[in-house]
N, C-alpha and C positions, 0 to 999 in steps of 0.2 A: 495570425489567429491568436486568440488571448485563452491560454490556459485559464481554467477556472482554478486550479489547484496552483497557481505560480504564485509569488511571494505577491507580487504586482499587483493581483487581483485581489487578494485579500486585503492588502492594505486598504486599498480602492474600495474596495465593499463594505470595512471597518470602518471607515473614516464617511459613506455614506449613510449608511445606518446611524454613527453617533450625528451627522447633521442633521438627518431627517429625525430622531428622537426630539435632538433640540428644538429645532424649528415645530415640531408637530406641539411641544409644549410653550413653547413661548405664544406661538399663532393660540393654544386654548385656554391660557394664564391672559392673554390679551381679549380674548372675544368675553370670558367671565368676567374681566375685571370693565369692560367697557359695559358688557350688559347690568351689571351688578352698580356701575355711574348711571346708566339708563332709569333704574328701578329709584334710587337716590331723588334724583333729580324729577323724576314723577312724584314722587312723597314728597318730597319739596313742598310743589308746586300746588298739592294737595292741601297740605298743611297750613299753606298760606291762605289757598281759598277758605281754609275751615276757620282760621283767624279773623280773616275778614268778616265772613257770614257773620262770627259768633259776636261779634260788637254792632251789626244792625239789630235795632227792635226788632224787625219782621224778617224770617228767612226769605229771600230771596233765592232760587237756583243759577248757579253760574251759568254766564252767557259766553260759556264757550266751545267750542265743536268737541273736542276731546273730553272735558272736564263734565259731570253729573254729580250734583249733590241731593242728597235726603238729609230730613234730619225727625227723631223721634224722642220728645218728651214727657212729661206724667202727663200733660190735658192736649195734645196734640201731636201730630206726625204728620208726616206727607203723603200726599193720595194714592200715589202710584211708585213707593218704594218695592226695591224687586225682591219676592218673600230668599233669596238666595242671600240677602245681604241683612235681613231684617234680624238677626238672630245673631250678627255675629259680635264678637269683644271686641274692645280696642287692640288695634294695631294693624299690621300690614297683611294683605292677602291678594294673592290671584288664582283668577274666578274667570270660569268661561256662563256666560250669559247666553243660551241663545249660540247663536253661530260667534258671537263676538268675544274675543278676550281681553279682560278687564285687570286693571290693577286697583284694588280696594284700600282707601285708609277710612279706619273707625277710629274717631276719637271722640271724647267727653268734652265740652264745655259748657260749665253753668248749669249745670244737672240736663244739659241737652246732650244728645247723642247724636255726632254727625258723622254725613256715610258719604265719603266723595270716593268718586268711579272713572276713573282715566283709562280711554279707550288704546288699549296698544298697536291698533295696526299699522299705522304709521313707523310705531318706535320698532314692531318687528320685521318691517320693508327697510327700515334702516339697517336693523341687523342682520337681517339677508344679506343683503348689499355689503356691508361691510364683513360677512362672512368669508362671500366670492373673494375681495379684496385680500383675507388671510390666509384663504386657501392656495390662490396663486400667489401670493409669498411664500409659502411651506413648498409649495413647488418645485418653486425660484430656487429657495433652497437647497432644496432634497438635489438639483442636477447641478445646482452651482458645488456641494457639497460630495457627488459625484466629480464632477469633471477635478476640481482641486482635489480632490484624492489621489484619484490616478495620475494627475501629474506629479503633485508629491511623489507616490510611490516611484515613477518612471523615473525620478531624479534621486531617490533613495537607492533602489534596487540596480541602475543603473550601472556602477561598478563591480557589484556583486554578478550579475548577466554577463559583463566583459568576461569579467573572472573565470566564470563558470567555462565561457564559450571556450576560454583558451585554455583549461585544464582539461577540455570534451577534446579538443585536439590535438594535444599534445598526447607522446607516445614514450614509455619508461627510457626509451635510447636517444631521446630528444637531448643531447647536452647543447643546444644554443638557449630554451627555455625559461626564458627568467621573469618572474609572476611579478616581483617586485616593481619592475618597472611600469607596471599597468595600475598602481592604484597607491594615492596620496598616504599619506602618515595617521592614519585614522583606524577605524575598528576593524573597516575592511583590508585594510593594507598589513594590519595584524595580521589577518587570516592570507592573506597573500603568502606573507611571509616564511607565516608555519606552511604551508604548502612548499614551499619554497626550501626549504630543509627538508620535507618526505622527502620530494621531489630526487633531493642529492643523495640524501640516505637511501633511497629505491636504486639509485643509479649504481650506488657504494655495490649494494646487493646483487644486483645483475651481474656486476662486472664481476664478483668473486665466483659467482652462479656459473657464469661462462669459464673461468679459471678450471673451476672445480671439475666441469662437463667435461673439456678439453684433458685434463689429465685421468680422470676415470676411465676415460675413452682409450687413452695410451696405456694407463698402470695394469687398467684388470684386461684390456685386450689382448697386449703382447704376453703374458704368461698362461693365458690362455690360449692361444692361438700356437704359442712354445708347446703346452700339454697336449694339445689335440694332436698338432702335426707328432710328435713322440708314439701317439697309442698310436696314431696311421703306422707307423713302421711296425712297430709292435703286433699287430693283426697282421702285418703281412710273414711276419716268422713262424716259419711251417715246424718248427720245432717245440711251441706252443702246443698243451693238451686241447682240448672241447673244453674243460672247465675254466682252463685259464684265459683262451679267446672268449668266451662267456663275461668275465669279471674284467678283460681289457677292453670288450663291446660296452659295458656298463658307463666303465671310465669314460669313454669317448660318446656317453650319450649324454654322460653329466656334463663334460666339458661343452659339449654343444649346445647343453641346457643353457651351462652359464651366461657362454659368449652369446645367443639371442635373448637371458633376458638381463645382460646389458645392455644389448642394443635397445631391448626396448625400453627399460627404465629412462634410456639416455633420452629417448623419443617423447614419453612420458613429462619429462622434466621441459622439455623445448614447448611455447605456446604452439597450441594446434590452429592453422588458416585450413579453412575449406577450400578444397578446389589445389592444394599447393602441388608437391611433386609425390604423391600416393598415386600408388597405380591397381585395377582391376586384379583384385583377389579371388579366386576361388575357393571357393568355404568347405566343398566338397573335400578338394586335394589337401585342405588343412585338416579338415576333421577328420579323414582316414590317417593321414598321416600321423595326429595326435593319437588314434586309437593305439595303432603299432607300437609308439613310444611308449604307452605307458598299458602294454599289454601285461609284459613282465612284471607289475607290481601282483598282477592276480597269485604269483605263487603257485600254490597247490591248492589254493583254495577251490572247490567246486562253483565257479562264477564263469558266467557265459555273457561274453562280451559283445552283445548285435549292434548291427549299424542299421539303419533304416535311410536310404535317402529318396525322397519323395522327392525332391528336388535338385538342382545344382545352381544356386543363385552364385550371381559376382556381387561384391563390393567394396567399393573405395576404403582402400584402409591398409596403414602397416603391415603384414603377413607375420612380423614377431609379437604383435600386441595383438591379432588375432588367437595366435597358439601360445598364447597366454590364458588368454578367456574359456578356447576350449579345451585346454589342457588341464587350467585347475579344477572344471566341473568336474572331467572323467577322473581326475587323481581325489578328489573328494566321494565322488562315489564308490569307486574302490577299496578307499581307503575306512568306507565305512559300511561295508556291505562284505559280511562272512558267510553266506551264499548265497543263490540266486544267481541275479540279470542284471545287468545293466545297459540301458536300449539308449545310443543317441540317436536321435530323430532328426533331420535335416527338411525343411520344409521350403518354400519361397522365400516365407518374411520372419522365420523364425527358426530357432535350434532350442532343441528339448534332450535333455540327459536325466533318465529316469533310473532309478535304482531299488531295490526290493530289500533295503540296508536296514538301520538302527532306529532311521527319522531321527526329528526332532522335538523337544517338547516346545509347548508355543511360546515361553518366554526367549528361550533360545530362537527361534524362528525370526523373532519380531527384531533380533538383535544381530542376527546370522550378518548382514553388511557391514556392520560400525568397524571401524580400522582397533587390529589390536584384542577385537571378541573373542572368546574361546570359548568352545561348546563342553558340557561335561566330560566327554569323550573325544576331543581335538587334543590331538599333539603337536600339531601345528604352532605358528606364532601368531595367528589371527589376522595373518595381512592378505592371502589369498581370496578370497569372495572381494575385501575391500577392494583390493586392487582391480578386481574385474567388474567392482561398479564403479569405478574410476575410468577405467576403457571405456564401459557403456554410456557413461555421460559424453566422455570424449567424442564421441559418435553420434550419440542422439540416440542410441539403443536404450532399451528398457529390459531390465533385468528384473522379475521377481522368482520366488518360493513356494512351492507347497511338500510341504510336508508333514506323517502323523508320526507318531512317537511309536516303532515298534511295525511298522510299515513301508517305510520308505519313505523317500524326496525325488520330486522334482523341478530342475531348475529349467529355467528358459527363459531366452536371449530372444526377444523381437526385437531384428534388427529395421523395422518401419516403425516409425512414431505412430503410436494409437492416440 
C-alpha cells in the first residue's frame, strides 16, 4: 500500500502536478494560438473580398456561404445592412447576430464603407474538435507524467527504502551489520556510511554500558552486602542499649535502601521487553511495607500516617522499582508535611498519597517532574519525582499532581492507561 506521506509519493505527485501545469498550458498557449490563426485567416479572407468589391464599379455581395458584405457611402448603402454592424469603425469585431456568431471587418475604400460578415460556425466545430483533441493530450499527459514519476521516484528512493528497511532491523548488538555494503558511492551510500559509524560508536557505548553495569553490580554490592551482613550481627548483641539497636536498625534499613536501589538503577539502565522474566507484584505488600520503612522519618512530629486499601491489585513489574515509586511519594509527603495526615489510598487501577503539607505553588507544580528541579523548600537533589516518572513511562503508568500552595498535594499513580 503506498503511503501518502513516503518520499515516493511525493516525488510522484511533484513531478504530476508540474506535468499536468505544463501540459494544461501548453494545450491553452496551443488552442489560443490556433484560434487567434483562425481569426487571421477570417480577416484575411475578408479583406481580400473587400479588395476585390472595392475595384468593381457596382458592389456586388459575395457569393459565398460563409462570407456577407454590406457597403455604405454618402449617396447609397445596402437594403438590408444589419443595424448591429451599420454604426461601427474600421477594424475587427465579433458580433453575435441573431442566434448566429459572426466575425466583422469594417474597412474604408474610396470614401466607401465596407462591412464583410464571416459566419463562424463551422471555424467554431473546428475548434471544438480540436479542443476534445488537446484535451486528451493534457490527459495523455497528466498520467503519462504520473506513471514516470512514480517510477522515477521508485528508482530514486529505492536504495534509500533498502537502507531504511535494514536499519528497522538491525539491533544496537548487531556486530555482523554493515550498511555499507547495500548502496553505491553516491549521496546515499554517504548516508549509509554515517550510519555506519553511529552504528560502531553505539556499539563502542554499549559495550562500555555493560562493563560499567557488571562492575556497579560487584563494587557497590559486595560492600554492601559486607555492611548489612555486619549490622545483622550487631542487632543480634544483647549487650546493645534500645538506643543503640535504634541507630543500628537505621544503618541496616539504609543499607537495604541502597542494595535495592541498586538493583533497581541497574534494572533501570537495561532496555525494558514486555512480557520478559517480571513476575506478579503485589502493590498492597509493597505499599505497607514502604509505610513501615519510612514511618520513622515522622519523628515527633504530630502526623498520622493511614493507609486506606480499597483494593489489592497485582502487577507485572520489578518489586525494587515499585518501592521506588512508592516510597519517594510517602518520603516526599513526610518530608513536607509538619502536621496533619498523610493518607496512601490503594485502589484497582490506581495509588493516591495525600498530604495536608506545605503544597506547592503553580510554577513549582508545573515543573515538580523535570530531572534535577528543586522546589523552594526541597532539600533533596531533584532526582526523586523524576526518577518515578521514569518507572512510570517504563510501565505505561501515568503519573500526575495536584497541589495548592499552603494546603497540600496530592500524587497519583494510575497504573491502567487512561
Amino acid at each position: 500500500m503506498l503511503q501518502t506521506n513516503s518520499l515516493r509519493f511525493r516525488v510522484a505527485y511533484f513531478y504530476a502536478i508540474f506535468g499536468a501545469g505544463i501540459s494544461i498550458l501548453l494545450s491553452g498557449w496551443v488552442f489560443l494560438a490556433v484560434e487567434e490563426i483562425g481569426h487571421r485567416l477570417m480577416d484575411e479572407a475578408m479583406r481580400k473580398e473587400i479588395n476585390e468589391t472595392a475595384e468593381r464599379p457596382v458592389f456586388i455581395e459575395p457569393n459565398t456561404v460563409s462570407i456577407k458584405g454590406y457597403y455604405v457611402s454618402k449617396t447609397s448603402h445596402s437594403q438590408n445592412i444589419p443595424p448591429e454592424i451599420e454604426n461601427l469603425e474600421p477594424g475587427s469585431y465579433n458580433l453575435s447576430i441573431g442566434e448566429i456568431d459572426y466575425r466583422v471587418l469594417v474597412a474604408d475604400k474610396s470614401n466607401v464603407r465596407y462591412f464583410m460578415m464571416f459566419d463562424t460556425e463551422n471555424q467554431h466545430l473546428h475548434e471544438a474538435e480540436f479542443f476534445r483533441y488537446v484535451a486528451i493530450f493534457a490527459v495523455f499527459m497528466i498520467v503519462s507524467s504520473s506513471a514516470g514519476g512514480f517510477w522515477l521516484a521508485s528508482r530514486v528512493t529505492s536504495p534509500v527504502t533498502r537502507l531504511a528497511k535494514q536499519v528497522g532491523r538491525a539491533g544496537p548488538g548487531d556486530l555482523e551489520l554493515s550498511l555499507i555494503k547495500l548502496t553505491s558511492n553516491d549521496e546515499v551510500g554517504e548516508l549509509a556510511r554515517a550510519f555506519d559509524r553511529y552504528l560502531r560508536r553505539l556499539r563502542e557505548f554499549i559495550e562500555r554500558e555493560n562493563y560499567f553495569t557488571a562492575d556497579v553490580s560487584h563494587e557497590l554490592r559486595t560492600p554492601l552486602a559486607i555492611m548489612l551482613g555486619t549490622v545483622e550481627l550487631l542487632e543480634q548483641d544483647n549487650a546493645l542499649t534500645a538506643k543503640q539497636k535504634e541507630r543500628v536498625s537505621r544503618i541496616r534499613r539504609a543499607a537495604q535502601d541502597m542494595i535495592d536501589l541498586t538493583s533497581a538503577l541497574l534494572l533501570m539502565a537495561r532496555e525494558h521487553q514486555n512480557g520478559g522474566d517480571e513476575q506478579p507484584c503485589n502493590v498492597a505488600d509493597v505499599a505497607l511495607s514502604c509505610v513501615e520503612k519510612h514511618r520513622h522519618l515522622i519523628g515527633g512530629r504530630p502526623i498520622r500516617m493511614e493507609v486506606e486499601l480499597i483494593d489489592q491489585p497485582s502487577l507485572i513489574v520489578e518489586r525494587p522499582l515499585l518501592e521506588i515509586v512508592i516510597g519517594n511519594l510517602i518520603r516526599n509527603a513526610l518530608f513536607h508535611t509538619e502536621s496533619g495526615s498523610v493518607l496512601l489510598r490503594l485502589e484497582s487501577g490506581k495509588l493516591t498519597v495525600i498530604d495536608t503539607g506545605a503544597g506547592m505553588r503553580p510554577e513549582e507544580l508545573e515543573r515538580a517532574l523535570e530531572r534535577y528541579y528543586k522546589g523552594a523548600t526541597s532539600a533533596g537533589a531533584g532526582v526523586g519525582l523524576s526518577l518515578v516518572k521514569r518507572i512510570c513511562d517504563r510501565y505505561g503508568w501515568r503519573i500526575s499532581l495536584d497541589s495548592k500552595e499552603g494546603q497540600g498535594t496530592s500524587a497519583e499513580i494510575a497504573f491502567s492507561p487512561t
